[in-house]
C-alpha positions in Angstrom: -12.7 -22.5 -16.6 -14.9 -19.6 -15.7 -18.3 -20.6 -14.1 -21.2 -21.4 -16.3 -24.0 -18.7 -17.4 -26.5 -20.9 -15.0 -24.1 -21.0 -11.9 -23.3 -17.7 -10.1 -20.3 -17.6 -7.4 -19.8 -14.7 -4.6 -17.5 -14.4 -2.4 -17.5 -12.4 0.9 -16.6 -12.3 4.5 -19.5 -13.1 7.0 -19.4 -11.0 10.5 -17.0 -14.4 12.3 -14.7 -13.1 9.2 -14.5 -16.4 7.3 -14.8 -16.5 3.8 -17.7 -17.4 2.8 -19.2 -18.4 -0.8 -22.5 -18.6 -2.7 -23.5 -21.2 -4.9 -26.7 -19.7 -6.9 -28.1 -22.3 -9.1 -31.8 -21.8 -9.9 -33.8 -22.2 -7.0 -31.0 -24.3 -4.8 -28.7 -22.2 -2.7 -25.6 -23.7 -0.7 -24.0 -21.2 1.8 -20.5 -22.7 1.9 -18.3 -21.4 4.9 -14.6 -21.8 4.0 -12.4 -21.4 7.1 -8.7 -20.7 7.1 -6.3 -23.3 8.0 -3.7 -22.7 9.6 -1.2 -21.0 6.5 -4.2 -18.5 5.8 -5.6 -20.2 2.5 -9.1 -19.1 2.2 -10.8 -20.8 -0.9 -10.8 -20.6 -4.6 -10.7 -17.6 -6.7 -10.9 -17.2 -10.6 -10.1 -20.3 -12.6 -9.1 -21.6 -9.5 -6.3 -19.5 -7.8 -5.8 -20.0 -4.0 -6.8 -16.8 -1.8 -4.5 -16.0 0.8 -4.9 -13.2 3.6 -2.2 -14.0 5.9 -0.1 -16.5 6.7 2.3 -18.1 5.0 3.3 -20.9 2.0 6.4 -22.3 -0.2 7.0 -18.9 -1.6 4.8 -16.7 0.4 5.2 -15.1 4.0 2.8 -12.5 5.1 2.1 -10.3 8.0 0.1 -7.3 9.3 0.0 -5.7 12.7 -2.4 -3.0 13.9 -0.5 0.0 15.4 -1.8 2.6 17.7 -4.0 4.7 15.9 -7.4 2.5 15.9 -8.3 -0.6 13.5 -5.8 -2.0 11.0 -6.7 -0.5 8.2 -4.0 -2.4 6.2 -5.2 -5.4 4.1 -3.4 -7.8 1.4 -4.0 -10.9 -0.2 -1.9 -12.9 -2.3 -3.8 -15.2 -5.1 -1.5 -18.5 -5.7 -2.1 -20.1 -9.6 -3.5 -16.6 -10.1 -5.6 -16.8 -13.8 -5.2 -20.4 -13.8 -1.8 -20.4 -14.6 0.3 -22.7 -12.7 2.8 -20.5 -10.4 1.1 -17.3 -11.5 1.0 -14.8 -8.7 -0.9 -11.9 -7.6 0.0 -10.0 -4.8 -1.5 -6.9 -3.6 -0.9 -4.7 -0.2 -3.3 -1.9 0.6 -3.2 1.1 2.7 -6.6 2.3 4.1 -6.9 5.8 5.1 -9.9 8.0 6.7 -12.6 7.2 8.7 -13.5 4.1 6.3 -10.3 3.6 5.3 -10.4 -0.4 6.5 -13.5 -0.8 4.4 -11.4 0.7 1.0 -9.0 -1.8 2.0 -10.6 -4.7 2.1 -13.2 -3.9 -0.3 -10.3 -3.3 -2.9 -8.8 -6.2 -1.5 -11.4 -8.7 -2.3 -12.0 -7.2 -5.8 -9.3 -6.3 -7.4 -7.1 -9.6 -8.5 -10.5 -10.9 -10.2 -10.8 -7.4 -12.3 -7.6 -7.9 -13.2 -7.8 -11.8 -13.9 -10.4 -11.3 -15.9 -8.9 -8.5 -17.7 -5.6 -10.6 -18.4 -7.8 -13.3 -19.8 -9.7 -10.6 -22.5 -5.7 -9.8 -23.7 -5.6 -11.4 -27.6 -1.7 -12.6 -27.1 0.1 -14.7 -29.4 1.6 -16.4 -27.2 3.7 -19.1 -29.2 5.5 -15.9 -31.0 6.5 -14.2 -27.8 7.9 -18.0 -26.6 9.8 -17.8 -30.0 11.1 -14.5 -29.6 12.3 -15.5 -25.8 14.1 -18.7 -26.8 16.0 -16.5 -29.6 17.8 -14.3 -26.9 15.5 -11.9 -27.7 15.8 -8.3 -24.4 12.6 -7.1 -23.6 12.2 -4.4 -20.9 9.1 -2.1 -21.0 8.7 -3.0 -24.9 8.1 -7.0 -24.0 5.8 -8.0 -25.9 2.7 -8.2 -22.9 4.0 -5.2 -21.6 1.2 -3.0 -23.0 -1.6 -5.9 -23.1 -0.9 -5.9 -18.9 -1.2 -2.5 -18.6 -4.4 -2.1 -20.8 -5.4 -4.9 -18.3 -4.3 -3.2 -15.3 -5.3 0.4 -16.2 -9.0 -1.3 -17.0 -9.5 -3.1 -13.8 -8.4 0.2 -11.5 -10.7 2.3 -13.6 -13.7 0.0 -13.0 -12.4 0.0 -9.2 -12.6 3.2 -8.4 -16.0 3.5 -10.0 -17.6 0.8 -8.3 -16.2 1.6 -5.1 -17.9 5.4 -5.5 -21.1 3.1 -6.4 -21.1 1.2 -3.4 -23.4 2.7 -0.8 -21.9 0.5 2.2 -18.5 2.3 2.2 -18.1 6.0 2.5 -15.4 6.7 0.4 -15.8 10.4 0.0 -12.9 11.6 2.1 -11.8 7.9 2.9 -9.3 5.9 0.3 -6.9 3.3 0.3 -3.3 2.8 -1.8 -2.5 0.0 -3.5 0.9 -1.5 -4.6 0.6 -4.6 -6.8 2.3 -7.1 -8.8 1.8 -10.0 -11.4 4.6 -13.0 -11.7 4.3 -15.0 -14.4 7.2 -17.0 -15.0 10.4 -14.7 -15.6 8.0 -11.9 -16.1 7.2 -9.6 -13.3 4.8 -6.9 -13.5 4.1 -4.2 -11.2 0.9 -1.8 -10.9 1.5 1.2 -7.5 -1.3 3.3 -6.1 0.0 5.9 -3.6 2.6 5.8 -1.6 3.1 1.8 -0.5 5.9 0.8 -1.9 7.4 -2.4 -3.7 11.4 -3.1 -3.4 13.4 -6.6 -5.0 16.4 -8.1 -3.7 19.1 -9.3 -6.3 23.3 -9.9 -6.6 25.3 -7.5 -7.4 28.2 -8.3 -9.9 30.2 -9.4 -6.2 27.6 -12.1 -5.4 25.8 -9.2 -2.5 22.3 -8.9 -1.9 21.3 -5.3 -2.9 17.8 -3.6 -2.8 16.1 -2.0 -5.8 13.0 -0.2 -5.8 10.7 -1.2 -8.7 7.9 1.7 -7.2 8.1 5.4 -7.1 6.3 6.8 -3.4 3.6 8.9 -5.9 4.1 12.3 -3.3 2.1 14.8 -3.7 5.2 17.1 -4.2 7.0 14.8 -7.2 7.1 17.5 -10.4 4.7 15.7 -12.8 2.5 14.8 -9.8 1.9 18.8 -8.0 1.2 19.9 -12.1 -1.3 17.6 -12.8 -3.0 18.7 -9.4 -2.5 22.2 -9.4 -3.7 22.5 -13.2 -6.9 20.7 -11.4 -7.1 23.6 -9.0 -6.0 21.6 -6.3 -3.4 23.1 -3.8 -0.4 20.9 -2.6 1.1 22.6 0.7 2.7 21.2 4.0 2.1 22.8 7.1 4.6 24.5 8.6 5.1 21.7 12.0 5.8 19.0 9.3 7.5 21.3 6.5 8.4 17.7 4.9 4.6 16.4 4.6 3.2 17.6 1.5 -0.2 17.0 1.4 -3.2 17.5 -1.3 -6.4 20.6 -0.4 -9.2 21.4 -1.7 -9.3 25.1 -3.5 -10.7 26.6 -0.9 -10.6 24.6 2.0 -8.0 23.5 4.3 -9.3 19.9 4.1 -9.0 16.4 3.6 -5.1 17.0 3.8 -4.1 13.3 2.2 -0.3 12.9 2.1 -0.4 10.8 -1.8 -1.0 12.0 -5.1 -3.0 9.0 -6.2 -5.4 6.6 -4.2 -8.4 4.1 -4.6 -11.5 6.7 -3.3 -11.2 10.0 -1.3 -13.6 11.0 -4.2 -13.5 14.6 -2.4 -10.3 15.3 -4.2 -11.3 13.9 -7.6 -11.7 17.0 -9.5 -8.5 18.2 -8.1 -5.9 16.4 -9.3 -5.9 12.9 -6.9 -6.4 10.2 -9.5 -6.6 6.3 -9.3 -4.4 5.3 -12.4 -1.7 3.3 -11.4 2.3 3.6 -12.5 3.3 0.2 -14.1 6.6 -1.4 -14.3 7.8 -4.5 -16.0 11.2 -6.3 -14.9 12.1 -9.3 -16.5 13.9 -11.7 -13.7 17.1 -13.4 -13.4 19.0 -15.7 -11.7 20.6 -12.9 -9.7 16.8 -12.0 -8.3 15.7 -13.5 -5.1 12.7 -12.2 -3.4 10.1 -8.8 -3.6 8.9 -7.2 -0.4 5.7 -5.2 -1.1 4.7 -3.4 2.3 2.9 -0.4 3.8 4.4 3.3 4.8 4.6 1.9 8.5 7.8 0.1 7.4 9.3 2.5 5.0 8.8 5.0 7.4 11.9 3.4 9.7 13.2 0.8 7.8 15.2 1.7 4.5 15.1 -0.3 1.4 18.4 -2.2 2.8 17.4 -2.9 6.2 14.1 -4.7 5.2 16.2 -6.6 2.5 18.8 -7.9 5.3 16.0 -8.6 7.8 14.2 -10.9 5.3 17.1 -12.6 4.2 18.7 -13.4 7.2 15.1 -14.7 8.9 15.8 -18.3 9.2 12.6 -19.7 8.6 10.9 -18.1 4.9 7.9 -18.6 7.2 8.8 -15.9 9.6 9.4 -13.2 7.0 6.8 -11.2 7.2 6.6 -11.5 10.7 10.5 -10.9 11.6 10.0 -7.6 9.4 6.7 -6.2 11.6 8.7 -6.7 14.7 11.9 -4.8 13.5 9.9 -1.6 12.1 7.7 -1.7 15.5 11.0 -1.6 17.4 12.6 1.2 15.2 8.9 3.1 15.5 9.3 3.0 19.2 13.3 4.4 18.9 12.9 6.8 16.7 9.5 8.2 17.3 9.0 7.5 21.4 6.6 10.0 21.0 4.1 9.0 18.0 1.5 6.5 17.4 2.9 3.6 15.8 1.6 3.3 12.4 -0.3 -0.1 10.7 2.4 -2.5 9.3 1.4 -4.7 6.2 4.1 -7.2 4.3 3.9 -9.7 1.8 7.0 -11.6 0.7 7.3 -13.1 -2.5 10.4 -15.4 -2.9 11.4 -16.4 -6.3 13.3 -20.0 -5.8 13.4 -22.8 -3.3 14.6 -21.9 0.1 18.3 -21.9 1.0 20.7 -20.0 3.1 21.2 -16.6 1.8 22.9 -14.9 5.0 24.1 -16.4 7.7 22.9 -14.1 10.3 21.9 -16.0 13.9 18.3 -15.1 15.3 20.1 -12.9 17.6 21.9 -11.3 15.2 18.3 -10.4 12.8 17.2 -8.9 15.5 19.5 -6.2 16.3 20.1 -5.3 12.2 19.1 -1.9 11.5 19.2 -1.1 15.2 22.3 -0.1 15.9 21.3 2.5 18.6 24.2 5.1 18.2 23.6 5.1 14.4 19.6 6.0 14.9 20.1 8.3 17.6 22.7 10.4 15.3 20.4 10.4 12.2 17.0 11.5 15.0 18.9 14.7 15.9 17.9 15.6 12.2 13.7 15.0 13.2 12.3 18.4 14.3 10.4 17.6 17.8 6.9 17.7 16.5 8.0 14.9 14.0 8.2 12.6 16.8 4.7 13.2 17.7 3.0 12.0 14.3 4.5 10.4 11.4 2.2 12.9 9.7 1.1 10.8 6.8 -3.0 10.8 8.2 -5.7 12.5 6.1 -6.3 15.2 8.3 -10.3 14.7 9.0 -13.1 15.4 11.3 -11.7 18.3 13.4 -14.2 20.3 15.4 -13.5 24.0 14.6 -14.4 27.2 16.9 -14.8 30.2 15.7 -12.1 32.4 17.6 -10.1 35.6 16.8 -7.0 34.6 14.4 -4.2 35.5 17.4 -5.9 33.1 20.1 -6.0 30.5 16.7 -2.2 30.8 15.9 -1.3 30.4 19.4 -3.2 27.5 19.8 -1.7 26.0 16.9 1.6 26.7 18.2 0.9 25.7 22.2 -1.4 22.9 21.8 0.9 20.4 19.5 2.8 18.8 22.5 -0.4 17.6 23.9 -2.1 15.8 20.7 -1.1 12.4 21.7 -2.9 13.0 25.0 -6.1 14.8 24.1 -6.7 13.6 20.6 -8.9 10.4 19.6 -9.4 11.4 16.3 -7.3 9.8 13.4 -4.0 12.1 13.3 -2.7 14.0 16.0 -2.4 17.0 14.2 -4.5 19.8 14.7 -6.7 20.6 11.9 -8.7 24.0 11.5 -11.0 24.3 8.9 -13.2 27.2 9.0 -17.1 26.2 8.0 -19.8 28.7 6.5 -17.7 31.5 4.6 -15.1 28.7 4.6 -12.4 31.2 5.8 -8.8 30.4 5.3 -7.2 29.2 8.9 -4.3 31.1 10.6 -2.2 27.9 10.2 1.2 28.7 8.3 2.1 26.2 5.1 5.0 25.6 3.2 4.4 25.4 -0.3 6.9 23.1 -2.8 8.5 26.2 -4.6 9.7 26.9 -1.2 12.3 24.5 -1.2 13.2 24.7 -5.0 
């Protein structure tokens, strides 16, 4: 049951970062402090879900670790009994980015699941038909029945996020956003809502009994065919600059700025009238016996860690506990293989497991460790990383570069000489070097690739 019209709830973090709630009841206020135990729970949410941050439960492993480029601005939460519904879940991973990009995060984080709650509880379903259709053997895929009530919820709640978050005059969300990869389990039903370029991936059996990866997400790239129209017909220019030929990454019209790697994001209101939108993809999958666990996690692990690899890590992680944890620590070690030279990005995972635990693999400790690390393997497959790669995974919003006004031949050789040394010289949040011309916003000498280049 929701509160009553006379009792008002709100939740929040106070500055010790325990969650911390208001009971408003006429002229008596309680300030209850809430503070985590020691598997992350956090308090109640709508109709009574548990909150989790971090940490860990029965089906549940979670786990974030700050990289090198300044605060984690990765956040997730997991909301167990999610609606009110016993073993519902809501998962969600976010990916700040820009100077406020932790703020997006966890302001997204905190608000989101109850937009969506309440959105899910606003859905008119029959429900004793679609239970009828279900025990008749009945196939749904995107046509199940609560496939379009769930994304009429869905699409709802990340409209009215985006707007509130451009409301909200603590956060400066103008060239600062945040991704957002979600999901919904209810039962067999399994719904998935992506925001950027996080990414969501399921483990099932093939027909031989093998765990096998699918990706239920699509990384929403700037460069993806549907994704460059929609933002060029907005007048937005998708290019990548010529030291990361592979990064394509969203402009202004007529400025060489904010640069954001993603098509589609939670603020960066900068680029909303060019094409950058916050309407997530949705998926529906219905699961099976043959499905075992979802891994929803940042770019910092995609970014070394294919789709396989993070499946065999998981499974073969002795303790469902250590999950999350086990995954962090492999994609930090394949960071500092692949990319000696770049600033280790945030990592953020949340593990959903869809059964009691057993034995999937049988993989010793040692053994976990060393998967996707064979050394000979990764050093043939880095020969194919330009050098500058190594220096940035390239996948910053390119902010809050001091330009000087110089002649374009001293510009272009700075460009060229001055990319070895970013890691060294550069506190800002990507290492590489921005020029954006101010006052007659002239365009900068810096070379880009465009995506018909490579068609």
């Amino acid at each position: 049951m929701g509160a009553c019209c006379t009792c008002q709830r709100v939740r929040h973090f106070d500055h010790h970062g325990n969650y911390r709630h208001h009971y408003i009841n006429g002229d008596d206020k309680e300030d209850n402090v809430i503070v985590e135990d020691d598997h992350g729970v956090l308090g109640k949410g709508d109709f009574g879900a548990n909150i989790r941050l971090h940490g860990y439960s029965k089906f549940v492993s979670m786990y974030s670790q700050q990289g090198k480029k300044g605060i984690n601005q990765d956040a997730m939460t997991v909301w167990e009994n999610f609606g009110g519904e016993k073993g519902a879940f809501f998962c969600g991973v976010f990916d700040g980015h820009g100077p406020s990009g932790h703020k997006v995060a966890r302001y997204v984080r905190d608000l989101l699941p109850s937009k969506i709650s309440s959105s899910l509880k606003e859905c008119n379903i029959d429900e004793d038909e679609i239970i009828r259709n279900t025990e008749n053997g009945e196939e749904y895929d995107q046509n199940y029945p609560l496939f379009d009530a769930w994304k009429a919820a869905y699409l709802k709640s990340f409209k009215e996020m985006d707007e509130q978050l451009e409301r909200e005059p603590s956060i400066k969300s103008y060239s600062s956003g945040t991704t957002a990869v979600t999901l919904f389990k209810q039962g067999e039903h399994l719904f998935i809502g992506n925001l950027g370029d996080s990414r969501a991936i399921i483990c099932t059996r093939d027909e031989k009994n093998q765990l096998v990866s699918q990706q239920l997400t699509v990384d929403l790239k700037p460069h993806l065919p549907n994704e460059y129209e929609r933002i060029k017909s907005c007048k937005g220019r998708v290019m990548a600059m010529e030291q990361e030929p592979n990064v394509y990454r969203v402009w202004m019209p007529d400025e060489d700025c904010p640069g954001l790697a993603m098509a589609r994001a939670f603020g960066d209101f900068c680029l909303k009238d060019y094409g950058l939108i916050s309407v997530p993809e949705v998926y529906y999958r219905k699961l099976t016996e043959s499905d075992e666990f979802v891994v929803l996690a940042t770019d910092g692990v995609w970014d070394v860690l294919s789709n396989d690899e993070v499946i065999r890590i998981v499974a073969t992680t002795r303790k469902r506990s250590m999950a999350a944890r086990t995954l962090v620590e492999c994609a930090v070690r394949a960071w500092k293989y692949k990319y000696p030279r770049a600033k280790i990005d945030d990592c953020g995972v949340v593990c959903l497991f869809f059964k009691r635990q057993k034995p999937l693999l049988t993989k010793s400790m040692s053994e976990v460790t060393q998967l996707s690390f064979n050394y000979a393997e990764l050093n043939a497959d880095d020969q194919n990383y330009p050098d500058n790669t190594k220096t940035d995974d390239g996948l910053d919003t390119l902010l809050n570069y001091q330009v000087k006004e110089k002649d374009d031949q001293e510009i272009a050789r700075e460009v060229k000489d001055g990319l070895d040394n970013d890691n060294n010289n550069n506190n800002k949040n990507s290492s590489t070097e921005h020029l954006h011309y101010r006052g007659q916003q002239r365009r900068s000498a810096m070379k880009f690739v465009y995506p018909e280049d490579h068609q």
